[in-house]
N, C-alpha and C positions, 0 to 999 in steps of 0.2 A: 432671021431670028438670031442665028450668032451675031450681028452685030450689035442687036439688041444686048443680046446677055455681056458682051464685051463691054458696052458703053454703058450699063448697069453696073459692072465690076471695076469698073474703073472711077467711076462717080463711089464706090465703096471704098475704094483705096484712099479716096484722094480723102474722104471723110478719116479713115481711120489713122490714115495722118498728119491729120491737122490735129487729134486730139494729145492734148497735155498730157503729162504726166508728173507725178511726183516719186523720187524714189528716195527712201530714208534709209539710211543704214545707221546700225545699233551694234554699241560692242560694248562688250565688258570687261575692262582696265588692257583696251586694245585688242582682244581677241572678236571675234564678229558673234554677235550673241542670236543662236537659233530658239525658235518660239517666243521672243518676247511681244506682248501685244501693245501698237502701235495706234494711238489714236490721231483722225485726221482733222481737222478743222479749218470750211472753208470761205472764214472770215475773221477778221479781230473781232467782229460783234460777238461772233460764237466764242471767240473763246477767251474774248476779254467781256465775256457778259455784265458784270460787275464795274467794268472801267478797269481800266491798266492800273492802278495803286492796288485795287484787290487782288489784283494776281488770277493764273490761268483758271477757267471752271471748266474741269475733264469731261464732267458729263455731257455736255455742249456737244459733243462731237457726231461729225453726218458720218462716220462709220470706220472703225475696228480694223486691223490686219494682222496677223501673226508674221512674223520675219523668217525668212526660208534659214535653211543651212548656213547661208552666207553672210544671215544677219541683215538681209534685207524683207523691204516692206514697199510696194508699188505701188502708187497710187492712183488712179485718172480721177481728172481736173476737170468736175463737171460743173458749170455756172459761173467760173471763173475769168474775169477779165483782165487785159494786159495793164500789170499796176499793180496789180493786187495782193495781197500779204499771206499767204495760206501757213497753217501752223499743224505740228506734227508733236504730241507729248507722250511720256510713257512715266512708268514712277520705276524706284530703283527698292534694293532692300529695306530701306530705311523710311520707305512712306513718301520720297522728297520727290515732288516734278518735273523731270528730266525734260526738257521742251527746246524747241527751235521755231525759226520762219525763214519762209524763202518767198520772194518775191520772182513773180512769173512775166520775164520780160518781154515775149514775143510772144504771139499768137502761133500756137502748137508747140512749145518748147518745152524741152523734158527738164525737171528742177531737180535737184538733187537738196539733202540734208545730213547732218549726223547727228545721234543721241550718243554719247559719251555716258554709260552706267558705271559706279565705280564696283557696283555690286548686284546680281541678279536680284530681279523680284524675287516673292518668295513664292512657292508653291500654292500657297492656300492664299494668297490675295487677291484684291476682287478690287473694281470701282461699282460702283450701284447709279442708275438712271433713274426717275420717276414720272410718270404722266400721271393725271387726272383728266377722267373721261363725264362728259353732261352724265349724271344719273349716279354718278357717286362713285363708281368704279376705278380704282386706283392699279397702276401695276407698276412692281418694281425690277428694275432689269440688273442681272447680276454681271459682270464682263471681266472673268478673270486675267490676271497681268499675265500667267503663261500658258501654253497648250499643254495640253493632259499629257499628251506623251511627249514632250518632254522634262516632265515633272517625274519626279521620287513615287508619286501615289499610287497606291492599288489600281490595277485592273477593275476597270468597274465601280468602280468606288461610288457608295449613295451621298448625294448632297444632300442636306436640310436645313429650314425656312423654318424660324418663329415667327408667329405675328401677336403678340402682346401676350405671349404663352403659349399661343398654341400652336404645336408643330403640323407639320406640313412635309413630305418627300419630296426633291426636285428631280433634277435629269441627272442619271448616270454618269461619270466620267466624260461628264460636257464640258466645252469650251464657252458655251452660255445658259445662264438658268434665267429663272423668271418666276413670278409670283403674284396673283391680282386678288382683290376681294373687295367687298364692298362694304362700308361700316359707320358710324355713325359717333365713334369715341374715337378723339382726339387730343394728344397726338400717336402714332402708332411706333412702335417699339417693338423694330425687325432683328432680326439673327440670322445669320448665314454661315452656313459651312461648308466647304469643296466638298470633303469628301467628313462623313459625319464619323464622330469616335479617334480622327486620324488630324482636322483640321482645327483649330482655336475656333469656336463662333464668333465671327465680326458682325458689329452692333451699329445698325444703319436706324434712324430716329426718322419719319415722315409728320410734319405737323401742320398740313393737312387737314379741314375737317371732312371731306366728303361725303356734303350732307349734312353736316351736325350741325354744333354749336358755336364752331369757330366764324368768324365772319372773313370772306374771301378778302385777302387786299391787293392792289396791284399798283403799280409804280410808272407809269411810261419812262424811257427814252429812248434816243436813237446816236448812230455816230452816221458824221461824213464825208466822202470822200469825193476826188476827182478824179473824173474820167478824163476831160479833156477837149479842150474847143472842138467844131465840125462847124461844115459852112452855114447850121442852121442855130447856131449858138455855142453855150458853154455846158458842157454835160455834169450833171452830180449822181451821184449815186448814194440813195438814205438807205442806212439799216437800221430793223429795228436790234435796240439793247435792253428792252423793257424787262420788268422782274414782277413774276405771282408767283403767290401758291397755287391757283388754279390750273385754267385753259384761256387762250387769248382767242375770241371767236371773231373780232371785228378791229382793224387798223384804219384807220382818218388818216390823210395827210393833208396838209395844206402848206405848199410850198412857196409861199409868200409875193409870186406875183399874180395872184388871182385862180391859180391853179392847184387841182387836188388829185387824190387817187385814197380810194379805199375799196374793203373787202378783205374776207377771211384772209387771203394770200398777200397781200399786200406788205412783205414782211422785208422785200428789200427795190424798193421801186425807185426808178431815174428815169431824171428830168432836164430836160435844157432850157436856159436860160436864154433870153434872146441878148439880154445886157449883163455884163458884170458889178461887182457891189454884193453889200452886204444884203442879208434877205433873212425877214423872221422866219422861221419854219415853226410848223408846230406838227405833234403825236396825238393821236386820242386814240387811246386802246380801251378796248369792255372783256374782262375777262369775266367765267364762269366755273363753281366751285361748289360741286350739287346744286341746288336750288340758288344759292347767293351769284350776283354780280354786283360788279365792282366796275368804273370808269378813272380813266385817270388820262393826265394830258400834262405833252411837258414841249414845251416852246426854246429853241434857241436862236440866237445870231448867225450866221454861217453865211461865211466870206465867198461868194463863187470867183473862181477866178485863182486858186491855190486849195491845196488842202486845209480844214479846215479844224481839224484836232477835234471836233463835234463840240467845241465850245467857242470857237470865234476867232481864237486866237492858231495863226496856219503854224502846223508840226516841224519843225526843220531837223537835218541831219546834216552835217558835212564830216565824212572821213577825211584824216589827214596825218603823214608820220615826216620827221624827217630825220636825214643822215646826220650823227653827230659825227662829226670829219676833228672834233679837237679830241674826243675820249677816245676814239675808235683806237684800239690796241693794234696797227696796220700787219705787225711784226707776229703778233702770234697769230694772225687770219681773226678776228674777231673783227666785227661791223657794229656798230652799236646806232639802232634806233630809235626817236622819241615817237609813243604814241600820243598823237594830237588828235583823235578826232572829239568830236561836238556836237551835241544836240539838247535842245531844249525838253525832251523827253527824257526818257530812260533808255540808253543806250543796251538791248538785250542780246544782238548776236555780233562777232568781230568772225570775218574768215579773211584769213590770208593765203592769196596764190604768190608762191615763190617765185612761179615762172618756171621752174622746173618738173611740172608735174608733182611737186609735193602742195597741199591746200591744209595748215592748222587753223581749227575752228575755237583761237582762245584770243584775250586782250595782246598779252605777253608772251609770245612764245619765244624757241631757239629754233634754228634751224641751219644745218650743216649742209654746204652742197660740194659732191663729189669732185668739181671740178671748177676751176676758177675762170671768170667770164664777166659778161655785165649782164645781168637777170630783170624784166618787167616782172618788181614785184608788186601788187596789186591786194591793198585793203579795202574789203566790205563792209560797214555796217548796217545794222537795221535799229530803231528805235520807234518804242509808243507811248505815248502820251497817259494821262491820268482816263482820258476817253474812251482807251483804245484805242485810234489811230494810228496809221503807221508811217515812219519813210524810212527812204533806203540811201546810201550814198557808198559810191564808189572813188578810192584815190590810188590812180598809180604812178611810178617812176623808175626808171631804168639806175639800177645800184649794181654795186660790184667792183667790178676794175676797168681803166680803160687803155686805148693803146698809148697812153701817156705815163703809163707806171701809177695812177694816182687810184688811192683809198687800197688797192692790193698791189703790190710790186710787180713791174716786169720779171721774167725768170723764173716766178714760182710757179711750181707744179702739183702742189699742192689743190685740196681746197678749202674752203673758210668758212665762218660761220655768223650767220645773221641773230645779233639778240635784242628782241626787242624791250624796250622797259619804260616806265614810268618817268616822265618829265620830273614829278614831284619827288623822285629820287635821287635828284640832282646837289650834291655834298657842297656844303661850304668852299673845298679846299679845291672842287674843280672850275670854280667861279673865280678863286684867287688864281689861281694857276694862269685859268684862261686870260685874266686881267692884268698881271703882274709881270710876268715872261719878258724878257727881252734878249736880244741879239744883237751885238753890232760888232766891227762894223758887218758890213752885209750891203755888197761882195766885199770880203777880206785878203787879208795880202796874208799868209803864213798865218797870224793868231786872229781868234774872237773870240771875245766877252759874253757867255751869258750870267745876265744877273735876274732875281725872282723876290719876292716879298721875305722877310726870314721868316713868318710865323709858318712856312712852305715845310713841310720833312721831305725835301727829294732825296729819293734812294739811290736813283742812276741817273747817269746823263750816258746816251751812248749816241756814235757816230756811225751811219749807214749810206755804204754807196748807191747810187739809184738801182741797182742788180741785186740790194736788199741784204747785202754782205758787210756782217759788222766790221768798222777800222778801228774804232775806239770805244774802249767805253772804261766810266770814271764813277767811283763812287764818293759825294763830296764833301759827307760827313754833317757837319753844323753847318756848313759852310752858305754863304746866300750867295755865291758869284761863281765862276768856274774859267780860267783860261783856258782853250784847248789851242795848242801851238802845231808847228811844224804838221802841216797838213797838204800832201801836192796839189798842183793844182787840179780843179776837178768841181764835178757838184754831188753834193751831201744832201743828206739827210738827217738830222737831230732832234734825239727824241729824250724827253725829258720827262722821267717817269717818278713820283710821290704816291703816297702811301695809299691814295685812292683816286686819283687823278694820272694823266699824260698829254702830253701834247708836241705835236711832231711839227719841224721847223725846213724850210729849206734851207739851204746855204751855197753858196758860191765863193770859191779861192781862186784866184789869181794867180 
């Protein structure tokens, strides 16, 4: 019998380890922000219901979390497959959609995210949800941005519900309300309050007829994805993106080589192909809205054998930065990087690992690292298409300094600082620089020449031994040429610094 319970508990573990997770952390202009409510969504269909040009829909979400002390929010990843895009949003003071996505690379792997708020929600803000059930009955869910006690409001405080004038009591100093009725005028015109007397009524519209007059309409579509060849074909995965005012009670699929799947659940089904190619697919949903229904069917192209953007055409991403080695300021520790990445989507999340345990989650960032070395830094992006669709792409490369004295100097004990910027920020005057420069001779005997375009304002010219120790430095006025004479023998470094440009030269004396 104990071996029983043993090999029972052990088949538990192994389960409870293999599941996912996601953790979000949320702060507020850097401080870790406690009570904010975290919503989770685990699909771009959920929460790019609309397609990716419409922007995120909150209410989509399979389920809510408040963030501990710490500013965090935990999530488990249930239905999720390795590939796949999960997204996490919250709103800030100002109404705006604070949102990210992480992509879950391994089977059991814990994801991480951040929300970056520049300002807490407000106390009395809400998102609202709505179903419609066969027989007319409507309900609306109320899901405030924070938890009660961490909010300014009364103890106890009573919530209230209008629905087209008439009021209604909700739950006490809750973290969720709710509201249902059934009726027959359309459309309805809700009001909500946290806490009544104390919160502004927020004014949520359902239009809806349930029941009435209005006539149900419904829209099919779907996005899709790839799972990924097995020895028994090519695997897709279709979700629905479909849009009513109703209930969706029945999904059709027909996945274009002879093959279907429907039923009430049928809301995200996969398939393997035996050959790859393009393949029509088609949707047929029937939804229902009191007494009306409505059928709708929507057909597309979809390429197996790549992702497929849910319109034919496959999603791409490539991250990519590189070192600019002519601007980089080597002398003050600065590194300067181009951000290159690319996608034919809308590029929506950049995270950079430094390599030193620092990760910023922007396009552009700076970053300073205590101590000088050569560092795998490593950009992520994520992008999705008008579809919804998603991909991800990772680029990295070993920067910093190396035992060659090159991009930081031997000798320095210092450390330096990585900033990244925009290609399209690139000045006239460092394109001339880079083009114009010259040095000679090289290797020199006691003098060299450098000369530069004159349209050039250089302000310095200075001389540095490779220990990073300045010997000379000239400033050369109007001037387009410069001699620099009686120099021992040795090897140099020359750096030629203008009004928004520089550019560092080796040199060799005899």
């Amino acid at each position: 019998m104990k071996k029983l319970v043993l090999a029972l508990l052990s088949v538990f573990s192994l389960s409870v380890a293999a599941q996912s997770t996601l953790t979000v952390t949320v702060t507020d202009n850097g401080v870790p922000a406690h009570g904010v409510n975290v919503f989770y969504y685990s699909s771009d269909a959920k929460f790019f219901a609309n397609g990716g040009a419409a922007g995120p829909t909150m209410e989509n979400f399979d389920y809510p979390l408040f963030t501990s002390g710490n500013g965090v929010a935990t999530f488990n990843l249930w239905n999720v497959s390795v590939g796949d895009t999960v997204f996490y949003a919250t709103k800030d003071c100002n109404g705006n959609v604070i949102w990210g996505g992480s992509v879950l690379t391994s089977a059991g792997a814990n994801i991480t995210g951040t929300l970056a708020l520049s300002c807490m929600p407000g106390d009395c803000d809400a998102i609202f949800r709505t179903d419609s059930f066969p027989g007319g009955m409507i309900l609306v869910e109320a899901y405030p941005l924070m938890e009660y006690n961490q909010t300014s409001l009364p103890t106890n405080g009573q919530s209230m519900w209008t629905v087209n004038g008439t009021s209604s009591t909700g739950f006490p100093a809750a973290n969720y309300d709710s509201i249902s009725f059934f009726g027959a005028v359309s459309p309805f015109t809700l009001t909500y309050s946290r806490v009544d007397s104390v919160c502004s009524p927020i004014t949520y519209t359902y239009s809806g007829n349930g029941g009435g007059g209005t006539t149900v309409t419904c829209n099919a579509d779907f996005t899709a994805d790839t799972v990924g060849a097995s020895p028994a074909g090519y695997t897709m995965i279709y979700r629905d993106a479909s849009t009513t005012n109703g209930a969706i009670i029945s999904y059709d699929w027909q996945f274009g080589d002879g093959t279907t799947a429907s039923g009430p659940n049928a809301i995200a089904p996969t398939h393997t192909y035996s050959v790859t190619g393009p393949y029509a697919v088609c949707l047929s949903i029937t939804s229902v809205l009191g007494n009306d229904t409505c059928t709708s069917t929507f057909c597309d192209s979809v390429y197996v054998g790549g992702n497929t953007g849910g319109g034919g055409t496959p999603i791409m991403c490539n991250a990519y930065y590189a070192v600019d080695s002519v601007n980089s300021g080597l002398f003050q520790n600065q590194l300067i990087i181009w951000e290159s990445s690319y996608s034919n989507g809308t590029i929506f999340s950049y995270s950079w690992n430094f390599g030193d345990g620092t990760v910023i989650n922007t396009q552009y960032p700076s970053h300073t690292y205590a101590n000088t070395g050569v560092y795998n830094v490593c950009l992520t992006i994520m992008a999705v298409d008008a579809q919804g669709d998603s991909c991800m792409s990772t680029f990295c490369d070993s920067i910093g300094f190396d035992s060659n004295g090159n991009l930081v100097y031997k000798g320095q004990t210092g450390g330096f600082t990585i900033n990244v910027i925009d290609p399209a920020t690139v000045g006239l005057e460092e394109n001339l620089l880079d083009e114009s420069l010259a040095m000679y001779p090289n290797p020199a005997n006691e003098k060299v020449t450098l000369s530069w375009d004159p349209a050039l304002k250089v302000e310095n010219v200075s001389v540095l031994s490779l220990a990073g120790q300045e010997v000379l430095s000239v400033s050369p006025s109007e001037a387009a040429s410069l001699e620099i004479n009686d120099l021992p023998r040795g090897a140099y470094l020359v750096r030629v610094h203008a009004a928004t440009a520089s550019k560092t030269l080796r040199l060799i004396v005899h």
